[in-house]
ZAFIRO-351433 format. One record per residue (C-alpha): y, z, x; chain; residue number from 0. Coordinates in steps of 0.02 Angstrom, whole numbers. Example, Ala and Ser with C-alpha at 12.3 -4.5 7.8 and 13.67 -1.06 7.14 Angstrom:
<recs>
<rec><yy>-225</yy><zz>390</zz><xx>615</xx><tikol>A</tikol><volo>0</volo></rec>
<rec><yy>-53</yy><zz>357</zz><xx>684</xx><tikol>A</tikol><volo>1</volo></rec>
</recs>
This chain:
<recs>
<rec><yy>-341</yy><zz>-627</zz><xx>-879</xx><tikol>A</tikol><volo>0</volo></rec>
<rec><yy>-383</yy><zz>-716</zz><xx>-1018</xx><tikol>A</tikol><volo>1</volo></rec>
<rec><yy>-349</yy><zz>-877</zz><xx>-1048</xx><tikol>A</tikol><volo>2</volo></rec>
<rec><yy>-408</yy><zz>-898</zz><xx>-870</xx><tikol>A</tikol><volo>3</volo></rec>
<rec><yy>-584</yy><zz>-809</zz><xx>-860</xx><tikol>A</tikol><volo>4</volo></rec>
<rec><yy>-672</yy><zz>-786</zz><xx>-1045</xx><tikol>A</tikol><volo>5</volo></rec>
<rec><yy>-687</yy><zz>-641</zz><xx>-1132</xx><tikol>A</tikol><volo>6</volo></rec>
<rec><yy>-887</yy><zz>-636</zz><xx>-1121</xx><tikol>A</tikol><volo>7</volo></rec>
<rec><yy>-879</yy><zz>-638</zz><xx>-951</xx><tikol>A</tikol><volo>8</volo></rec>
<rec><yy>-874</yy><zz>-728</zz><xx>-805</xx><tikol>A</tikol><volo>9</volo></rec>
<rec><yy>-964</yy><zz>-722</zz><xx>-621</xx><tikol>A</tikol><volo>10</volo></rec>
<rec><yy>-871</yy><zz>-754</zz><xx>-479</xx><tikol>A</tikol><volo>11</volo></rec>
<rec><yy>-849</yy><zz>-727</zz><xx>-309</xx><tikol>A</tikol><volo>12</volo></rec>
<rec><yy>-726</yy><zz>-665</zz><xx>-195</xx><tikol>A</tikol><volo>13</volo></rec>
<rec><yy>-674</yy><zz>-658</zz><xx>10</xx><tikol>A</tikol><volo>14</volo></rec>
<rec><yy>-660</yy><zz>-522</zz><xx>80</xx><tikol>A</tikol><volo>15</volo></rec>
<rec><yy>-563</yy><zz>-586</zz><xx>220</xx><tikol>A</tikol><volo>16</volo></rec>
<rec><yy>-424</yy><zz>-669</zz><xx>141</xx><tikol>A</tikol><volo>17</volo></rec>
<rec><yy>-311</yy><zz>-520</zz><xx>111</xx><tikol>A</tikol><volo>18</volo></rec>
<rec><yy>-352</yy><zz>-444</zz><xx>292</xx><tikol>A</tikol><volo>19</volo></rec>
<rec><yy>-307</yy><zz>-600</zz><xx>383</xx><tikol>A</tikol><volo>20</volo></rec>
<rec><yy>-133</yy><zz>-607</zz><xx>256</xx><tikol>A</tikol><volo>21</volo></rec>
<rec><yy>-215</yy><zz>-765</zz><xx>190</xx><tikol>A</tikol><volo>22</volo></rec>
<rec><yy>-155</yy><zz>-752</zz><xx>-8</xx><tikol>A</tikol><volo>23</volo></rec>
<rec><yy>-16</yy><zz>-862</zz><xx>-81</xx><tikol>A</tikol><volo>24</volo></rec>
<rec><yy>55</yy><zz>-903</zz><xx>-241</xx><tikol>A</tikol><volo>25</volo></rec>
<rec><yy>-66</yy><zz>-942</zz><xx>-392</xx><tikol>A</tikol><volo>26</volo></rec>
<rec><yy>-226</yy><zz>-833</zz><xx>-310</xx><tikol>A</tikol><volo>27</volo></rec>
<rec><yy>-342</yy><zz>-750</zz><xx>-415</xx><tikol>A</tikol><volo>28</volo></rec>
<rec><yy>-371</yy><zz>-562</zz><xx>-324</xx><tikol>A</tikol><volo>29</volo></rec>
<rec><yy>-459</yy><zz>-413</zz><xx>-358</xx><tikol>A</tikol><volo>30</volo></rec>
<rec><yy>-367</yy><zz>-252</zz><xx>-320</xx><tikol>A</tikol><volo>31</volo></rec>
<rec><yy>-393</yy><zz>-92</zz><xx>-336</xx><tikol>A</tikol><volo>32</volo></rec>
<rec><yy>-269</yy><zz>-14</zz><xx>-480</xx><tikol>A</tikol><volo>33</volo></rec>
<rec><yy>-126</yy><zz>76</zz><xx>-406</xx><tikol>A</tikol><volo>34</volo></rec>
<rec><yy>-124</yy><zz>192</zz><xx>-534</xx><tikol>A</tikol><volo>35</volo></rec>
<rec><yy>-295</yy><zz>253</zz><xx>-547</xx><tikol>A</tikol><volo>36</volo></rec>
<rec><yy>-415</yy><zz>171</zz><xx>-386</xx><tikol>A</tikol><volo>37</volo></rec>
<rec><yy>-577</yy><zz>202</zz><xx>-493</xx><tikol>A</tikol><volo>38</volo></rec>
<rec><yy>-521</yy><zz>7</zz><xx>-609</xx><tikol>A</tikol><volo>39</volo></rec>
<rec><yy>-517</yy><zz>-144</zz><xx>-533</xx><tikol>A</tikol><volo>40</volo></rec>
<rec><yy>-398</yy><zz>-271</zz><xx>-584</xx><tikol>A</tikol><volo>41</volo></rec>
<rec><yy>-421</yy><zz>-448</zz><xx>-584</xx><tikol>A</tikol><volo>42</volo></rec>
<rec><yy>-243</yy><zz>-533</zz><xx>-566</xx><tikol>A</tikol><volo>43</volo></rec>
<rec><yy>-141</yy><zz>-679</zz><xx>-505</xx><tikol>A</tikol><volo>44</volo></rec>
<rec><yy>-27</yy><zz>-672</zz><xx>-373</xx><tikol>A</tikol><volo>45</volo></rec>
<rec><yy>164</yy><zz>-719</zz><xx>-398</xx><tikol>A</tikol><volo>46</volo></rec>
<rec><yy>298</yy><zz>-762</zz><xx>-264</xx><tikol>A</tikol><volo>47</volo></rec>
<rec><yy>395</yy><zz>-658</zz><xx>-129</xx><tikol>A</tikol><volo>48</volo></rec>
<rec><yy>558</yy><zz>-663</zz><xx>-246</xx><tikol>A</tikol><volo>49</volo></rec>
<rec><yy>499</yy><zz>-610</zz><xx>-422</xx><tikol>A</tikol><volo>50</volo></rec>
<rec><yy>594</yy><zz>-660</zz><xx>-603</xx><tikol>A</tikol><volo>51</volo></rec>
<rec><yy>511</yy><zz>-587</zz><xx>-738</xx><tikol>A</tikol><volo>52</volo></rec>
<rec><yy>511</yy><zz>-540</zz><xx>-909</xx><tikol>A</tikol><volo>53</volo></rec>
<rec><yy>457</yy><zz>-364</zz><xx>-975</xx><tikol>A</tikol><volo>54</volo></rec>
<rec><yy>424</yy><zz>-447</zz><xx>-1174</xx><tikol>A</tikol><volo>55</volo></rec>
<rec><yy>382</yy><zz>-249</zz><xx>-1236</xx><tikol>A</tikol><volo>56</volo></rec>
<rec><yy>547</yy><zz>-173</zz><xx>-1143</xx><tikol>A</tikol><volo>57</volo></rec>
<rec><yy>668</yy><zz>-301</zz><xx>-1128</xx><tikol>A</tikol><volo>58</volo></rec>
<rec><yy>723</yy><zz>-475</zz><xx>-1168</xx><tikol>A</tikol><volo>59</volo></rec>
<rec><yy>827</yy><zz>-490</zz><xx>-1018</xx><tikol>A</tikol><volo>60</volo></rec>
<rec><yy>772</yy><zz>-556</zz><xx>-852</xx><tikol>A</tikol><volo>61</volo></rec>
<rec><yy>733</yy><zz>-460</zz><xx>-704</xx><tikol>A</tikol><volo>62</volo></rec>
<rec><yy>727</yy><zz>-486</zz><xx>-520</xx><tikol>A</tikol><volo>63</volo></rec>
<rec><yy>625</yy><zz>-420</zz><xx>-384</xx><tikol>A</tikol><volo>64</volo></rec>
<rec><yy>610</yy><zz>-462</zz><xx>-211</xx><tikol>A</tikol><volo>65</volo></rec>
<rec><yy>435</yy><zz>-401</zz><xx>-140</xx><tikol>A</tikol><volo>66</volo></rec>
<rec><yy>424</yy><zz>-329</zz><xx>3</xx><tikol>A</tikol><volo>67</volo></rec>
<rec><yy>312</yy><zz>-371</zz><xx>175</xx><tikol>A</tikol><volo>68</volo></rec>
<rec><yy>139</yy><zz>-348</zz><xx>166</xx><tikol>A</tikol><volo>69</volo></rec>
<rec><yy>145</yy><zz>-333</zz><xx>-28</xx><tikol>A</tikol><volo>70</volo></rec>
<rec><yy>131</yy><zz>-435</zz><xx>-185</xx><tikol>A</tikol><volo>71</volo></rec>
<rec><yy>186</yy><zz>-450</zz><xx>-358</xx><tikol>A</tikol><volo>72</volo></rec>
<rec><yy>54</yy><zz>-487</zz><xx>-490</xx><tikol>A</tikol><volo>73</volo></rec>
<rec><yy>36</yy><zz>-537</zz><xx>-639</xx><tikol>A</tikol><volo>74</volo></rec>
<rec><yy>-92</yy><zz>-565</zz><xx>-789</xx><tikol>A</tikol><volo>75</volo></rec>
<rec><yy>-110</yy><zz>-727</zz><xx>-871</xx><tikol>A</tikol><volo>76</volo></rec>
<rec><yy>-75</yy><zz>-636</zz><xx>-1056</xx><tikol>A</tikol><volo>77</volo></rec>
<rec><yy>99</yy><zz>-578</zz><xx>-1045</xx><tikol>A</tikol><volo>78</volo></rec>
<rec><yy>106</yy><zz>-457</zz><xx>-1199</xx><tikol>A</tikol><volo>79</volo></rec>
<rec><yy>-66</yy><zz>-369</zz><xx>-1143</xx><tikol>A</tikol><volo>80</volo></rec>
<rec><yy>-55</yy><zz>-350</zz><xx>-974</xx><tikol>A</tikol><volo>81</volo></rec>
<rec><yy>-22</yy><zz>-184</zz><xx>-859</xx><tikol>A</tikol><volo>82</volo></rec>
<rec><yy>29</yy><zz>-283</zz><xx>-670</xx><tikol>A</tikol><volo>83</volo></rec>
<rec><yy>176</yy><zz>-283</zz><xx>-553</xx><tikol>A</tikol><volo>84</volo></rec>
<rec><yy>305</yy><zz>-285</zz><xx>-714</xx><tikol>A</tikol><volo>85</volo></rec>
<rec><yy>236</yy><zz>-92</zz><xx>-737</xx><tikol>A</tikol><volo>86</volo></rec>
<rec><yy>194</yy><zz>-34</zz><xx>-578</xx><tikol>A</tikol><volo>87</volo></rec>
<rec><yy>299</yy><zz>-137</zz><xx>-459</xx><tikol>A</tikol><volo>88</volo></rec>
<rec><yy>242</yy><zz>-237</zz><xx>-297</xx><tikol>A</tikol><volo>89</volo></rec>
<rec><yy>67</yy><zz>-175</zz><xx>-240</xx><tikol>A</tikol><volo>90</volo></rec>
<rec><yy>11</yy><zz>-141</zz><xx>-70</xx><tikol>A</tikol><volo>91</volo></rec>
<rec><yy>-105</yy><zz>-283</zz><xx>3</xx><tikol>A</tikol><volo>92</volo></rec>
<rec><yy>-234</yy><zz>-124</zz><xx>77</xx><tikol>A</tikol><volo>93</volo></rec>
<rec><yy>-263</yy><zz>-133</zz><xx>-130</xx><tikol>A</tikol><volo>94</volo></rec>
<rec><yy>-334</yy><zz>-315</zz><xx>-142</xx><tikol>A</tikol><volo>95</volo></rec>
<rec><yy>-529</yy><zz>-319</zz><xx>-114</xx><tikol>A</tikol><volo>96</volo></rec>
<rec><yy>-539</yy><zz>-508</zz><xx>-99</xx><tikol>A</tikol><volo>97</volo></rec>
<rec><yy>-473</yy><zz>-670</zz><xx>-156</xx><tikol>A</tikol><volo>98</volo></rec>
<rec><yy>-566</yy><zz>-762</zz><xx>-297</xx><tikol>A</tikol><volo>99</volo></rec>
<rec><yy>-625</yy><zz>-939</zz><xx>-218</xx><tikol>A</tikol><volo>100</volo></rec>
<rec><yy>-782</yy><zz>-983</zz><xx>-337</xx><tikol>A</tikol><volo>101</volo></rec>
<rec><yy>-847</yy><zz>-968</zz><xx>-500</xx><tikol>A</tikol><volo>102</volo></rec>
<rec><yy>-1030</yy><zz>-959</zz><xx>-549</xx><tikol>A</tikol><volo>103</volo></rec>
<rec><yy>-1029</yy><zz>-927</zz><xx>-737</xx><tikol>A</tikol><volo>104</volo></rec>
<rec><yy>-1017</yy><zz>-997</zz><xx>-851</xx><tikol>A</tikol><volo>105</volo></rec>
<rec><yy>-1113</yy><zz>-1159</zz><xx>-811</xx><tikol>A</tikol><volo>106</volo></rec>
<rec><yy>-970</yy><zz>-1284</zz><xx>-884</xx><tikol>A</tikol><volo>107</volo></rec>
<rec><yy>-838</yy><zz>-1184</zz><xx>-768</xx><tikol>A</tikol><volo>108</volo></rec>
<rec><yy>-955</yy><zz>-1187</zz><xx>-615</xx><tikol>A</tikol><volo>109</volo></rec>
<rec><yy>-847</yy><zz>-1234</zz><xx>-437</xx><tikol>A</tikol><volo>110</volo></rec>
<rec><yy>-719</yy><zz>-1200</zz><xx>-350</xx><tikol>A</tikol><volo>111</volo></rec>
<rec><yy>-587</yy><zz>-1079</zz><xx>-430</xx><tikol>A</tikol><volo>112</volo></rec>
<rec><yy>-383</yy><zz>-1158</zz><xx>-476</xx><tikol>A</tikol><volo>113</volo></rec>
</recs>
């Protein structure tokens, strides 16, 4: 995720309730289980219900994808490094463990989470 969170490390806290209730939108931070091997977590951010995307290591042509109910699409903040939605399609909400809301480390980045 990096830009977004620093590559040293940063604390923050999730809800738990969020993705029960259906309560995450475009732009959320989450932290999901990985669909292709549920021992790694994934920290990601949540795209839109109608999907165009770019696969830079595959293809230079744009792709659409329309995500199904009770699923999103994610996506990592670094495009070229990233393994998300783009390689394992939409991902079942059951697979989100919370929605990131707050950040407690680093000092300088301390409050709520954008």
């Amino acid at each position: 995720m990096l830009p977004t969170l620093n590559a040293a490390g940063d604390v923050l806290l999730t809800d738990p309730l969020s993705p029960r209730l259906g309560n995450i939108g475009h732009g959320d931070l989450v932290l999901l289980r990985s669909p292709l091997n549920p021992k790694i977590r994934l920290m990601k951010r949540v795209e839109g219900d109608n999907v165009t995307y770019f696969d830079a290591l595959h293809s230079k042509a744009a792709q659409v994808a329309v995500v199904p109910k009770r699923h999103v699409w994610i996506q990592g903040d670094n495009i070229y490094a990233s393994r998300d939605s783009r390689h394992f399609g939409p991902v079942p909400y059951g697979l989100i463990e919370g929605k990131v809301f707050f950040r407690v480390w680093p000092p300088d980045s301390f409050g709520l989470d954008q």
